[in-house]
VOMIMI-143639 format. One record per atom (N, C-alpha, C, O): residue in one letter; x, z negated, y negated. Coordinates in steps of 0.001 Angstrom, whole numbers, padded with zeros to 6 digits, always signed. Layout:
<sites>
AXZY...
</sites>
This chain:
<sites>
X-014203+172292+033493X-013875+171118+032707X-012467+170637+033050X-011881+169897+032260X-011834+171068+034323X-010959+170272+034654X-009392+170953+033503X-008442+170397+032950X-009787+172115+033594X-009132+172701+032262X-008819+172102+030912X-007938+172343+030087X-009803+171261+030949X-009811+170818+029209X-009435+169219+029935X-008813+168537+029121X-009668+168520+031223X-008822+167241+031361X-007325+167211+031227X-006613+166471+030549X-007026+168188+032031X-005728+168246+031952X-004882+169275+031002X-003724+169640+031206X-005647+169619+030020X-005139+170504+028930X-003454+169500+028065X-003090+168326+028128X-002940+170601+027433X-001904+169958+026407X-002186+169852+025032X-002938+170643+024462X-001663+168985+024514X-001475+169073+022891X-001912+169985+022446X-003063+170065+022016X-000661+171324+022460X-000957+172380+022365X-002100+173288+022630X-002246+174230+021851X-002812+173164+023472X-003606+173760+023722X-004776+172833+023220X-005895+173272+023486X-004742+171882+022683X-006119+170606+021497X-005888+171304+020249X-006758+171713+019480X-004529+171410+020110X-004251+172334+018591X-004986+173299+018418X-005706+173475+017435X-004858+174100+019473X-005146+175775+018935X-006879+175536+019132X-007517+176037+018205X-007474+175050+019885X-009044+175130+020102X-009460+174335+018713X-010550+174690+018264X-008624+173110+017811X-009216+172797+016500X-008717+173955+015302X-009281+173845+014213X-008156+174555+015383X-008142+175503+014759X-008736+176956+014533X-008761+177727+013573X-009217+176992+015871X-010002+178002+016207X-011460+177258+015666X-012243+177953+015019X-011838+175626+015994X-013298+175397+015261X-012788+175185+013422X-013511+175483+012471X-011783+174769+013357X-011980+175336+011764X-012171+176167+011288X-012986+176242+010369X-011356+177312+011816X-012061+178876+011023X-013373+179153+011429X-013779+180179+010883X-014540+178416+012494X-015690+178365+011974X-016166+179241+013309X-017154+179956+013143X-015517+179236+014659X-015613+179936+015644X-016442+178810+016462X-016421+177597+016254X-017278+179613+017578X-018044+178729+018400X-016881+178895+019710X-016332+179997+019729X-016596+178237+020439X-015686+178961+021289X-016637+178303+022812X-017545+177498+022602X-016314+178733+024252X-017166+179057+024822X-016421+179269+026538X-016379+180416+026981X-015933+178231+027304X-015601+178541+028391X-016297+178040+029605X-016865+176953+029699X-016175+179083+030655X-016241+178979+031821X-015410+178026+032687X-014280+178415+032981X-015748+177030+033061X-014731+175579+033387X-015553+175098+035291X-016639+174965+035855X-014199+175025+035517X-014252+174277+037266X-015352+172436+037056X-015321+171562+036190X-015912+172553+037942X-016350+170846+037917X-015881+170366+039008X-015205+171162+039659X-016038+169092+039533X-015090+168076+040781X-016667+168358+041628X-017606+169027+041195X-016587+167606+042968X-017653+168197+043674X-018662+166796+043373X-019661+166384+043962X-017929+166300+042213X-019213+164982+042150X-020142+165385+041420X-021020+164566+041149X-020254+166909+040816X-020865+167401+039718X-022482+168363+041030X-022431+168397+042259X-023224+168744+040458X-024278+169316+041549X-023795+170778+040807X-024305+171781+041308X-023399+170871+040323X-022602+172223+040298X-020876+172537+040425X-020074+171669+040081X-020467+173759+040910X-018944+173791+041010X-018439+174247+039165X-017434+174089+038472X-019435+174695+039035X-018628+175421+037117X-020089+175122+036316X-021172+174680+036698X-019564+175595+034990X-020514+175597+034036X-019540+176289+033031X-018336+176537+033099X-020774+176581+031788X-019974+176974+030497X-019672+175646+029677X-020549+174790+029795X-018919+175416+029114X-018408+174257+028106X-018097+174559+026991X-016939+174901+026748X-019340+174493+025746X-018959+175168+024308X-018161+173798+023482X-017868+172669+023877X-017987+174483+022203X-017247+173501+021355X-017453+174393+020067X-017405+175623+020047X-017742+173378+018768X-017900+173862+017387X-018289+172832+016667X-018886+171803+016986X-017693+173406+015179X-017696+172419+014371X-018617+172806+013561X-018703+174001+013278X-019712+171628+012892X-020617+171834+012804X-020516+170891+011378X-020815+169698+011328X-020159+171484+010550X-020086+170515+008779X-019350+169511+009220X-018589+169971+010071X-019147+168143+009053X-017999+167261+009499X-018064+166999+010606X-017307+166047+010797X-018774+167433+011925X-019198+166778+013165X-018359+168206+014168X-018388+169432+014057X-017704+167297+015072X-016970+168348+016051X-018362+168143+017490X-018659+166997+017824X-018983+169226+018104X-019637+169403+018853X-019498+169958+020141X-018848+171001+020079X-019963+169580+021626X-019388+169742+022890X-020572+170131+023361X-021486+169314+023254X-020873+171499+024016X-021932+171660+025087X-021437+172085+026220X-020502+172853+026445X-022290+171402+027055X-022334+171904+028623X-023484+172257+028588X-024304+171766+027811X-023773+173282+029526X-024871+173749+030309X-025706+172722+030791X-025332+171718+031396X-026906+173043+030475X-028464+171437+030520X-028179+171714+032408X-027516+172574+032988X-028861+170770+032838X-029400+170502+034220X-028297+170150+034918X-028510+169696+036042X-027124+170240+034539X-025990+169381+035550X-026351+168137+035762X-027051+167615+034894X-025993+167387+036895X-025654+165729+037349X-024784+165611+037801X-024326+166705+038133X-024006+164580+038128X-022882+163688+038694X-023313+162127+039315X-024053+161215+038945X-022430+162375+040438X-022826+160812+040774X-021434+160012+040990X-021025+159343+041939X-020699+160444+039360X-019764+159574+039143X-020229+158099+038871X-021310+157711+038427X-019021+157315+039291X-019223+155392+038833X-019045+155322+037483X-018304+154399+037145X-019612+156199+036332X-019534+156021+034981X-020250+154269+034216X-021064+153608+034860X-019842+153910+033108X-020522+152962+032633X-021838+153513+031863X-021994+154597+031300X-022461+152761+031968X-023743+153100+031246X-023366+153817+029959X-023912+154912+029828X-022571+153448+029005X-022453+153916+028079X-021165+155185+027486X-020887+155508+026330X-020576+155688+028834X-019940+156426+028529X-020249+157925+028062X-021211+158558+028497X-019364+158410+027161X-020121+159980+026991X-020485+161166+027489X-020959+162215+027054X-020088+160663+028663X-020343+161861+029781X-021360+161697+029784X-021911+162489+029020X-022582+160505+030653X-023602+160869+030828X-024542+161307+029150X-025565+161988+029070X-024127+160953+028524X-025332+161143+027207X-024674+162881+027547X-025757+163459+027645X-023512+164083+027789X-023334+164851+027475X-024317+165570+028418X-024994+166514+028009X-024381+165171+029536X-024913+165748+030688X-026687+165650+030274X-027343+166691+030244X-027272+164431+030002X-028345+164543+029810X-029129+165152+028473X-030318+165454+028371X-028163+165224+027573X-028536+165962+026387X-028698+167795+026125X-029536+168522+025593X-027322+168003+026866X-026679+169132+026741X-025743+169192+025384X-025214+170224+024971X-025678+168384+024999X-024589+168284+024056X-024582+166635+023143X-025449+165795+022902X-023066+166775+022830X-022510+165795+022375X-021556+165347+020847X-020344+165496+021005X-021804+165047+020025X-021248+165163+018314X-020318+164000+018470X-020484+162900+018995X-019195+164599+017810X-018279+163229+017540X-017793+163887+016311X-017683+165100+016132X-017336+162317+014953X-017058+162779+013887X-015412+163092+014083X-014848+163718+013185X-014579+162615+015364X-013176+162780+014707X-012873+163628+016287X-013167+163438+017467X-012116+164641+015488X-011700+165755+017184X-011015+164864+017782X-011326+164805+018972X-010399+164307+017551X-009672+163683+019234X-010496+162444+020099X-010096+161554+020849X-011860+162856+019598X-012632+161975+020643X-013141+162938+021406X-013620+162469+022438X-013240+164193+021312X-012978+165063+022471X-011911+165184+023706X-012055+165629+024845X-010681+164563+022975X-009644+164954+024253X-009581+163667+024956X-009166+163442+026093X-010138+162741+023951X-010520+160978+024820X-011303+161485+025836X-010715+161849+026854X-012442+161582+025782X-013669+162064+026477X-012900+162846+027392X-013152+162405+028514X-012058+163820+027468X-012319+164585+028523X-010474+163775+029856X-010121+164012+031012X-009985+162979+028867X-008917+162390+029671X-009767+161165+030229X-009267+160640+031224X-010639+160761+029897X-011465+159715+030619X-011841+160465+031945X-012227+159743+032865X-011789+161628+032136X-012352+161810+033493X-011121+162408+034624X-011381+162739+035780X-009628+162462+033940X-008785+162451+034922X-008905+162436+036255X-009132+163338+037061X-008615+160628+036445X-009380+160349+038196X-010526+161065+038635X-010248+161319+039807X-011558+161505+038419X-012523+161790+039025X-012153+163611+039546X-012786+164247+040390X-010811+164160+038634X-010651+165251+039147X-009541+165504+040141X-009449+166652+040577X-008623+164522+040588X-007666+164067+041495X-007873+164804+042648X-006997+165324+043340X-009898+164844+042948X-010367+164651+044222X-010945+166047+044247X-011679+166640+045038X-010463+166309+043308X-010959+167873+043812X-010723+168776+045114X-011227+169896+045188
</sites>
């Protein structure tokens, strides 16, 4: 994940373009040690107007998240829908600090 926190522009570009032409795309990503795992897979696809985020089910964290942030609904669901892509790169710059401490 820490890949996609600290990702560029450029590199938000090319992964929405890759879910427009209709690709599931599919990485192997580092976690911080607040995670009960060190990696996971982290999918992404667009799914009719809804841009979609999976992680691998059974992860936890015992980050100081707010109740309502999207991490935990991502973690406890195994996946997460947002209608506009750059609430993906929100979501994943929200967890900056927590990867500092890696």
């Amino acid at each position: 994940m820490r890949e996609f926190v600290y990702g560029t522009q450029k590199q938000y570009d090319m992964l929405k373009d890759l879910l427009e032409e209709g690709n599931c795309e599919v990485y192997r990503c580092t976690l911080p040690s607040s995670f009960s795992r060190s990696s996971c897979r982290l999918g992404f696809e667009k799914c009719n107007t809804l841009y979609k985020v999976f992680i691998d089910k059974g992860i936890t964290c015992n980050l100081p998240l707010a109740a309502d942030h999207p991490l935990k609904t991502l973690l406890a669901n195994g996946e997460l829908a947002f209608v506009d892509y750059s609430d993906i790169k929100e979501l994943m710059n929200s967890l900056k600090p927590y990867f500092n401490c890696v």
